[in-house]
C-alpha positions in Angstrom: 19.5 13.5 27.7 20.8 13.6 24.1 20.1 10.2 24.1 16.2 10.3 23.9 16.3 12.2 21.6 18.1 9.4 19.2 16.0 6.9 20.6 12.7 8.5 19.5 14.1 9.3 15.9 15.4 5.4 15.6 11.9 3.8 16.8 10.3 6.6 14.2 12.4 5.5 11.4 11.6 1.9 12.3 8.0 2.6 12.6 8.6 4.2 8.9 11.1 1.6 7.6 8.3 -1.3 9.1 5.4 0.3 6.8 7.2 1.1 3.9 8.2 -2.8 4.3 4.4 -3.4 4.3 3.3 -1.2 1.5 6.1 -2.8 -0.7 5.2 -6.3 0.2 1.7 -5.3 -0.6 2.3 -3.9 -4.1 4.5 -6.7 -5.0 2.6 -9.7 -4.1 -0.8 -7.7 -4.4 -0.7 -7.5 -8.1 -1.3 -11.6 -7.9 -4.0 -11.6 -5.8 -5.9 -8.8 -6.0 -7.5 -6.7 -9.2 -5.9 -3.3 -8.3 -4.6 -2.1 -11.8 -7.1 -3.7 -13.2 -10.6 -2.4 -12.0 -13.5 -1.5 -14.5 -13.1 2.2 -15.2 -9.0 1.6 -16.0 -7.9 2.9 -19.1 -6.0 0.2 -21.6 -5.1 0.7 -24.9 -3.3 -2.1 -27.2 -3.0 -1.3 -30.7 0.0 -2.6 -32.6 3.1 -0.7 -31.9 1.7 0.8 -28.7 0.5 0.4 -25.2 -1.0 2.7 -23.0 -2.7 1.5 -19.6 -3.6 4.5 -17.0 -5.2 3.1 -14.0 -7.5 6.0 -12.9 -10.1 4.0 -11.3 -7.3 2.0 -9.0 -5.9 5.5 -8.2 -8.9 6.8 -6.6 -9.8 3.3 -4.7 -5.8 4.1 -3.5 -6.6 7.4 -1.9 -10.0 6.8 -0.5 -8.8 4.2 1.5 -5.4 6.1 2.6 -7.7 9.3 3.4 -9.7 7.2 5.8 -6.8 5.4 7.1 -4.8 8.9 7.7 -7.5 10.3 8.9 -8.0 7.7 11.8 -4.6 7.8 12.5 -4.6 12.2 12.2 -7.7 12.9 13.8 -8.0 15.9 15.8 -10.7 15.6 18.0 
């Protein structure tokens, strides 16, 4: 019986490990192909000494889509 309980914790940390694999892979590789950090509406400043780049367009496209993904996954119906 103690057993199960493991069992359900390892395939949860899997599950976990799997999609944290996924959303790394994504931020590395998605830099190269996709314009998130660089949307209109993203702040960049260059002056000479200085570089300031706050992507607050980016950030909201981010959690829109994670709200609607959450919430399909955490729907109480």
């Amino acid at each position: 019986m103690i057993g199960n309980g493991f069992e359900s914790t390892g395939k949860t940390l899997m599950v976990f490990g799997a999609l944290l694999f996924l959303v790394g892979a994504a931020i590395y590789f998605g830099g190269k192909f996709t314009a998130l950090g660089r949307l209109p509406g993203d702040i960049h400043i260059e002056r000479e000494n200085f570089s300031f780049h706050f992507p607050i367009v980016t950030s909201i496209v981010v959690s829109l889509v994670l709200t609607m993904i959450l919430n399909l996954f955490f729907s109480r119906r």
